[in-house]
N, C-alpha and C positions, 0 to 999 in steps of 0.2 A: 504494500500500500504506500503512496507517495507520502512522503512529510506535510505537502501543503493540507491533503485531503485530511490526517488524523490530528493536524496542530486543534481545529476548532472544538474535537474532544477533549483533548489536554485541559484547553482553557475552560471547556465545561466544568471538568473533574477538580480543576483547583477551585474556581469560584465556587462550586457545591462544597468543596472542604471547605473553606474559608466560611462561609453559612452554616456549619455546619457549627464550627469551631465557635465563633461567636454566641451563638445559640446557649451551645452548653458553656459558656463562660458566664451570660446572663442567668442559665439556671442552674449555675455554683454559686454566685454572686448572694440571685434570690434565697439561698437555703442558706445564708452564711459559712460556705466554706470558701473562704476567704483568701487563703492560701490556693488552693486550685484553679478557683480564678484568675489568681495573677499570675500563675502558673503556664496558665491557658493565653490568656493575655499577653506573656513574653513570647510564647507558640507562634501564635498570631503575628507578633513582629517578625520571627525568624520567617514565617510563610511569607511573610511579602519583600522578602530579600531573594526568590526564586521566583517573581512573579512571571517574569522574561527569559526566555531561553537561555540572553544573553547572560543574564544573572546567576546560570547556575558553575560557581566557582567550586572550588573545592573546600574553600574556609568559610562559603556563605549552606555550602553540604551537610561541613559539619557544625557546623555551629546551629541550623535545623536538626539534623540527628540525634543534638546530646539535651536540645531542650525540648525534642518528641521524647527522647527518655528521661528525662526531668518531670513532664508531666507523668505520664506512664506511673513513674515511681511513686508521685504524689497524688494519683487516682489509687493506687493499690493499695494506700494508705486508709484513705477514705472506704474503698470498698470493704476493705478486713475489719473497719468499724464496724459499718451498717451490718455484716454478714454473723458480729458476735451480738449486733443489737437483734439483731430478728429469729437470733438463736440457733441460725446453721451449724450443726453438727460439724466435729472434729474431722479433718484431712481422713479421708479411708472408711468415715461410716456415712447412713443414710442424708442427708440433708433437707433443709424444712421445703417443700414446693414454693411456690412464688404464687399468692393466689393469682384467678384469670381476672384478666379488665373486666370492670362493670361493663352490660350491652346499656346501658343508659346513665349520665349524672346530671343530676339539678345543676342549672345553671344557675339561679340565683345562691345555693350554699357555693357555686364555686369559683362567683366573683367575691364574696366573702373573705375565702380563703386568701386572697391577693391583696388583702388587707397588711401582713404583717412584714411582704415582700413590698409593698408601699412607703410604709414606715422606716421600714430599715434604709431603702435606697431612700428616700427625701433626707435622714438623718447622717446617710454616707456621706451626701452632697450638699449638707450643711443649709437644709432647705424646712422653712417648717412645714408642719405637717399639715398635706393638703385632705379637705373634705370629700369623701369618697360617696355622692349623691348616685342611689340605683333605683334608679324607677323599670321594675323588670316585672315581667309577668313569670309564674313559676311553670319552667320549657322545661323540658325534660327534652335532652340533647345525646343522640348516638355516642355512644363510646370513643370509636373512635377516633373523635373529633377530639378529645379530651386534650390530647398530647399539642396537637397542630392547636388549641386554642391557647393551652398554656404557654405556649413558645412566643405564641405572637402577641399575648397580650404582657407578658414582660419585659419584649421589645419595647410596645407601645408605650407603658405606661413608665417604662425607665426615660425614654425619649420625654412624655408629656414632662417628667419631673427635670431631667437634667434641660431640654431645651425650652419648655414651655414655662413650668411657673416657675416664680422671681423667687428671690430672699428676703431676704426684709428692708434691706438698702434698695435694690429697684422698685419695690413696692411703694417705696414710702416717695421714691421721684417720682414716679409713675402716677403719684396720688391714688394706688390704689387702699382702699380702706376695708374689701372683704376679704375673707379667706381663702387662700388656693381652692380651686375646685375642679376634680376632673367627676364626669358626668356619664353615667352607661346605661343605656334604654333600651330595649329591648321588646321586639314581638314578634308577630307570628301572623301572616297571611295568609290561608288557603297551603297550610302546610311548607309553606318558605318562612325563612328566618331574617330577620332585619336587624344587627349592631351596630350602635351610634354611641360612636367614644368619641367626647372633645372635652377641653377643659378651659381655663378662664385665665390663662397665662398669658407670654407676647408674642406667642403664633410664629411667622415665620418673615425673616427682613426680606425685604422684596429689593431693597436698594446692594445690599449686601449679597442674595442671590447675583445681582447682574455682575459683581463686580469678580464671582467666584467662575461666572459662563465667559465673563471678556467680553460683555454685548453692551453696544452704546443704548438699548432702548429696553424700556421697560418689558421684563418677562411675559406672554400673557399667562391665565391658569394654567390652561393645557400644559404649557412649555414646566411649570411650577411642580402640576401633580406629576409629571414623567420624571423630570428629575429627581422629586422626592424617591422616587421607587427605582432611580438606578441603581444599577451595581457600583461601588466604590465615589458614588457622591456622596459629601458629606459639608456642610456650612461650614464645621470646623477646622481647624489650620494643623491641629496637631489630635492624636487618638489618646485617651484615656480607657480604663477598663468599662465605662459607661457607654462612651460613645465617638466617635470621629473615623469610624473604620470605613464607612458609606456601602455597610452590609446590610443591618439590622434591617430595613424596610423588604430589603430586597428579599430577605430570608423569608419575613413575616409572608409576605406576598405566594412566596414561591410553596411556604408551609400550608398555608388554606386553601392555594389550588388544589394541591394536591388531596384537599379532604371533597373538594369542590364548591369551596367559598371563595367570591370574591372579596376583594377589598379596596375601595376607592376613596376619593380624598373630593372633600369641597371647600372651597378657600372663598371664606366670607370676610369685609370690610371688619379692621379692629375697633374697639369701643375706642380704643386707649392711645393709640399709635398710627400715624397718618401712612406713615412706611411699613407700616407692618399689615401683616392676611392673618385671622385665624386658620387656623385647620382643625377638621372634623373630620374622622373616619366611619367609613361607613362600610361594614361586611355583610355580604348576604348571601343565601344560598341560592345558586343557578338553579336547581331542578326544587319543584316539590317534593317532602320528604313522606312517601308512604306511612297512612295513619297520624300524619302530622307528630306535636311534641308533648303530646300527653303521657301521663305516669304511664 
């Protein structure tokens, strides 16, 4: 097979890694092991020192190599915890099963749950704690969604904390006087699903957009929501374990297709900010779901 034809799998197969990697660095992060994440996160840096073919050295090789086995080490760490918390049997005898997934979880007990992964990352990011307003109906939501929802809404809602609400010093310029608030609603139409996640923060610079694309004229949406969902766009100038990789969206996206949920973006006029768009997401399910989402 030619080079040119297999390079565009290559670059598949990294950027799925790279998604992949981030993912579980936000859900080491969310569960506090803190170490693995950063762990994961210096991973992350060695992968984009191979992004290019031309980049692959032999000292940018190994210096990938020794910190895939640096994580490695410090997941098997973590793992022989969890395996003595849940009681697996000693090396050579029987071991406990792993129960099956639920075929169904309440979605309202499991936006709840994201309550103390909220807290923690606002407290990481030295943000006070924003108001978690759920106006939901009680869905009951296929199983296998469970995974592809928790991934994407820890994207989301690390993103609403780290990019969208302020501190107390922007706030107080800002003149704003309520409390952070991210916002999640939820129904149900003729057996389709509707989620509407935004919050009350400073959305997204529109001036600061043009200035990250090199374009003398103002973005429009369109141009706005596609870039939000590239791969390796990101507003920010440098990555932290939270956010600047210009994955996280991409991931999210790439994660609810594959359950068959969309995800799009609507960017309305800010209360607060002349240069600035809020953003609101919106997921929904393409097909009706047989018997809709009752218990």
């Amino acid at each position: 097979m030619p080079f040119e034809t297999s390079a565009p799998l290559a670059i598949d197969v990294y950027q799925k890694t790279f998604r992949r990697l981030h993912t579980a660095k936000g859900s080491a992060r969310s569960l506090g092991f803190e170490e693995l994440a950063q762990s994961i996160h210096e991973l992350e840096s060695a992968l984009l020192l191979l992004k290019e073919p031309k980049d692959f050295t032999p000292d940018a090789a190994l210096a990938f190599s020794q910190s895939w086995e640096d994580t490695r080490s410090v997941f098997g760490v973590y793992l022989r915890n969890y395996q003595m918390l849940c009681g697996y049997a000693a090396e050579g005898t029987q071991q406990v099963g792993t129960p099956a997934a639920p075929t169904k979880f309440n979605f309202q007990t499991f936006c709840l749950d994201l309550i103390p992964m909220i807290a923690r990352t606002a407290l990481d990011l030295k943000k006070p704690l924003p108001h978690l307003r759920l106006l939901c109906h009680t869905l009951w939501l296929p199983g296998r969604w469970r995974q592809a929802m928790l991934d994407a809404f820890q994207h989301l809602l690390t993103n609403a904390i780290d990019h969208g609400l302020e501190n107390e010093d922007e706030m107080r310029q800002s003149g704003m006087r309520e409390q952070g608030r991210i916002s999640l609603v939820n129904e149900s139409t003729e057996g389709r699903l509707r989620i509407v996640l935004r919050d009350n923060g400073k959305g997204i610079d529109i001036s600061q957009l043009r200035a990250r694309v090199n374009d003398t004229v103002t973005p429009d949406d369109e141009l706005v929501r596609n870039l939000i969902f590239a791969n390796g766009f990101s507003t920010r100038a440098s990555a932290s374990q939270f956010s600047g990789r210009g994955v996280g969206l991409d991931a999210v996206r790439e994660g609810l297709a594959e359950q068959g949920i969309a995800i799009s973006i609507n960017l309305l006029p800010h209360e607060r900010y002349s240069s600035r768009k809020a953003i609101v997401f919106v997921m929904e399910t393409a097909e009706p779901q047989l018997g809709g989402f009752a218990a």
